[in-house]
N, C-alpha and C positions, 0 to 999 in steps of 0.2 A: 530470596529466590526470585528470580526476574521471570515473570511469566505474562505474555501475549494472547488474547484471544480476539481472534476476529468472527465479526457476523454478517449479516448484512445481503449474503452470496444469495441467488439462485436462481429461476427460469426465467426469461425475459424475450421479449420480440424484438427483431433489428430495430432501431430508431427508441428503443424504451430507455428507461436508465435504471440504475441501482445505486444505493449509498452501503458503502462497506464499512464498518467501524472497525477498532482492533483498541479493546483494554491491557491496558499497560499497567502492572505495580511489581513492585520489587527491586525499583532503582528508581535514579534521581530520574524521573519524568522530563523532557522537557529541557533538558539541559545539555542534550545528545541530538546527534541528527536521529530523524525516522524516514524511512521509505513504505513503499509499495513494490512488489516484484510480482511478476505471474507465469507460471509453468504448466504446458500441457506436458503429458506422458510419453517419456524418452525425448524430450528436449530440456536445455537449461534453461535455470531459471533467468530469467525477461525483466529487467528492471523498466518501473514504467513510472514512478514519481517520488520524489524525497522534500522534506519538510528540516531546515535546520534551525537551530536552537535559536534564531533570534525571528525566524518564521519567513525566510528566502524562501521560495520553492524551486525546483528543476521537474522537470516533465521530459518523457520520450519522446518522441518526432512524433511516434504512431498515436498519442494518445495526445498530444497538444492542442488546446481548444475544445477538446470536448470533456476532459476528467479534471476534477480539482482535488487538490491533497490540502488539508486541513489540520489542524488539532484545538483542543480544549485542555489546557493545562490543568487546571480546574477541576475536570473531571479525570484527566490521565487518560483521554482517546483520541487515537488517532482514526482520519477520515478521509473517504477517496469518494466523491460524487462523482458518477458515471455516466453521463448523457450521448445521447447519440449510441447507443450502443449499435456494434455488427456482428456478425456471426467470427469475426477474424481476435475478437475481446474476450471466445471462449475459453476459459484457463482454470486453474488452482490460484487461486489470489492472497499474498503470505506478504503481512506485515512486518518488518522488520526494525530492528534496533540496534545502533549504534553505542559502545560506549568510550571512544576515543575520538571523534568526529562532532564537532559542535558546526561546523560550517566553512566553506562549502561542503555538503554532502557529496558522499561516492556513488556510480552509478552502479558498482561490481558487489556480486556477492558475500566476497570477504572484506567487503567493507561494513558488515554489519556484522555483529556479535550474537545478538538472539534473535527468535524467530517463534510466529506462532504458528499452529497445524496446519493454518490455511481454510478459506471459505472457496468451495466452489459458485463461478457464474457460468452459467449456460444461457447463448442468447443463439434466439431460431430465427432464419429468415424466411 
């Protein structure tokens, strides 16, 4: 059973950062593309960074330079370090998993297969 949990979410001041983790087990780890997507309430979800299997990254416009997307095969976590944060980064923040996409990764929704609950971040200015 493939299942996602992420951490990492919550209050923060413009210019602070946050690192988001998101545990992965119940599938081949690592051998799949993985993303980052973020949704506030009553919009879609926002693709914002994807990680593929041989460790390419892609990033959003809106968050280039300032977020890095990571993993640890090793451990089976995926990672989104968040700097620079502004109030416009406030979202639901939901890791995602691919299991037909080794690379390039998709930047769309249904290009990922699983999904976990999502960690919120709030950031004040």
């Amino acid at each position: 059973q493939v299942q996602l949990v992420e951490s990492g979410g919550g209050s923060v001041q413009a210019g602070g950062s946050l690192r988001l983790s998101c545990a992965a087990s119940g599938f081949r780890y690592g051998t799949y593309c993985m993303g980052w997507f973020r949704q506030a309430p009553g919009k879609e979800r926002e693709w914002v960074a994807s990680i593929a299997s041989h460790g390419t990254t892609s990033y959003a416009d809106s968050v280039k330079g300032r977020f890095t997307i990571s993993k640890d095969n090793a451990k089976n976590t995926l990672y989104l370090q968040m700097d620079s944060l502004n109030a416009e980064d406030t979202d639901m923040y939901y890791c995602g998993a691919s299991t037909v996409y080794r690379g390039p990764c998709g930047s769309e929704r249904v290009d990922y297969d699983y999904w976990g609950q999502g960690t919120q971040v709030t950031v004040s200015s």
